[in-house]
C-alpha positions as CSV (number, residue, x, y, z in Angstrom):
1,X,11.3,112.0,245.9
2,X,7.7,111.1,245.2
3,X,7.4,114.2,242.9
4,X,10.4,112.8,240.8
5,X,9.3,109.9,240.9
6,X,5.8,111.4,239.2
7,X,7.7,113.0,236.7
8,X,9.6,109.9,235.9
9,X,6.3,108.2,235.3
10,X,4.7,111.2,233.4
11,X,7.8,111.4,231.2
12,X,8.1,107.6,230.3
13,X,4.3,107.6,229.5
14,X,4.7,110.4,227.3
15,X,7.1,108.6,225.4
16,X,9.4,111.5,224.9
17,X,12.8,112.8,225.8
18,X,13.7,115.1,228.1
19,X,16.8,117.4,228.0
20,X,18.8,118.5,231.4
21,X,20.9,120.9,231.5
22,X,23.4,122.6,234.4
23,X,24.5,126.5,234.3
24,X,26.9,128.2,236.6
25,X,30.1,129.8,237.3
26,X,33.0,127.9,236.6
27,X,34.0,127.2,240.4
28,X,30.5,126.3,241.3
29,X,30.4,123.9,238.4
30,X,33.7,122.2,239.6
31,X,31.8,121.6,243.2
32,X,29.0,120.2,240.9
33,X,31.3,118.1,238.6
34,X,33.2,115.8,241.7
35,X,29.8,115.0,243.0
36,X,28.4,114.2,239.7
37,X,30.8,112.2,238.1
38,X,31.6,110.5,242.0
39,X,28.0,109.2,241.6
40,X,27.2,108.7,237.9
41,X,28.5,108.2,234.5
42,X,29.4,109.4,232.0
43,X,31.5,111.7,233.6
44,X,30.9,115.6,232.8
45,X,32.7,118.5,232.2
46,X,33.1,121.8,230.3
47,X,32.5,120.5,227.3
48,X,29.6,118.3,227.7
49,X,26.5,119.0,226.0
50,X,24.0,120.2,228.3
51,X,26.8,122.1,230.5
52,X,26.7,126.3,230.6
53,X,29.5,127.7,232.0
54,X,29.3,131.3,232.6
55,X,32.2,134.2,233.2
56,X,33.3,134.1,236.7
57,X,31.7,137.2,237.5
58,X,28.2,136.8,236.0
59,X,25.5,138.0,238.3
60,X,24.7,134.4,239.5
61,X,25.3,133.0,243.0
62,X,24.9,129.6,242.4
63,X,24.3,125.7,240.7
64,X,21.1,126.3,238.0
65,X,19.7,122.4,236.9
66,X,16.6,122.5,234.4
67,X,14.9,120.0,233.1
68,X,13.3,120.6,229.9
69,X,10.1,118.8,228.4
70,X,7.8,118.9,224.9
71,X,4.7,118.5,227.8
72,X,3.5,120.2,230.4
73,X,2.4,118.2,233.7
74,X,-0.4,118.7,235.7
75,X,1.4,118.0,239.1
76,X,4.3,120.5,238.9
77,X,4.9,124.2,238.0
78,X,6.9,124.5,234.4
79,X,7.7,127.3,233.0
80,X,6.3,128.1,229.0
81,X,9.7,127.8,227.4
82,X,10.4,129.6,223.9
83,X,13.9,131.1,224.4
84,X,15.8,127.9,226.0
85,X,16.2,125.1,223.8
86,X,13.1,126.1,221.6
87,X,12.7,122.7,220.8
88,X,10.8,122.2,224.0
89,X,7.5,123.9,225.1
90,X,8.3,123.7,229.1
91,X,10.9,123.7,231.4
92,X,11.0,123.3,235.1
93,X,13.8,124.6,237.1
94,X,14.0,122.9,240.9
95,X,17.8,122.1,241.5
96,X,16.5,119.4,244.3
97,X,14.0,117.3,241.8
98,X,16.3,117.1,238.9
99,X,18.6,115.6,241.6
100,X,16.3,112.9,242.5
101,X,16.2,112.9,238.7
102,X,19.8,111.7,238.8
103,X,18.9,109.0,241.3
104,X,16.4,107.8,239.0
105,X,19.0,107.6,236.3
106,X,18.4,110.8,234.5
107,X,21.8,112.5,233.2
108,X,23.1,115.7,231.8
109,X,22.0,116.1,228.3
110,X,19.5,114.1,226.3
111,X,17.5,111.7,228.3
């Protein structure tokens, strides 16, 4: 959690928002929902913003969480992000940190 917690830090010193967002198949997003909204609120579904939900047979296996930023940070890769929500320069995509994100009482959407 300690890189979370890092970007926590780097985020709240930047003094900007972040935007999370969660893509997947409509059955893998149901899985993602209960244990979501079990654990934090508001709840989330289909139609919250921040939520992609993608045909049932797109050529995707599984959960996709990104985490998308106006900053780059030293301590973790992000990707250079100009087709994804253009309004942010950098995106990092690590389904496990943006979990601890969660713990630190980050949410779907604008943060």
């Amino acid at each position: 959690m300690s890189i979370a917690r890092d970007l926590d830090e780097f985020i709240k010193n930047s003094r900007d928002n972040v935007f999370i967002e969660a893509e997947g198949k409509p059955s893998r997003l149901k899985k993602f929902y209960t244990e979501y909204n079990e654990m934090y609120s508001p709840s989330i579904n289909n139609n919250t913003n921040g939520i992609i939900v993608l045909e049932e047979d797109a050529n995707k296996w599984g959960l996709e969480l990104r985490l998308y930023l106006h900053y780059n940070p030293s301590f973790i890769k992000a990707t250079r992000n100009k087709v994804y929500r253009g309004e942010y320069g950098y995106r990092i995509n690590d389904v496990d940190i943006i979990k601890d994100m969660f713990k630190l009482g980050y949410r779907i959407g604008l943060n």
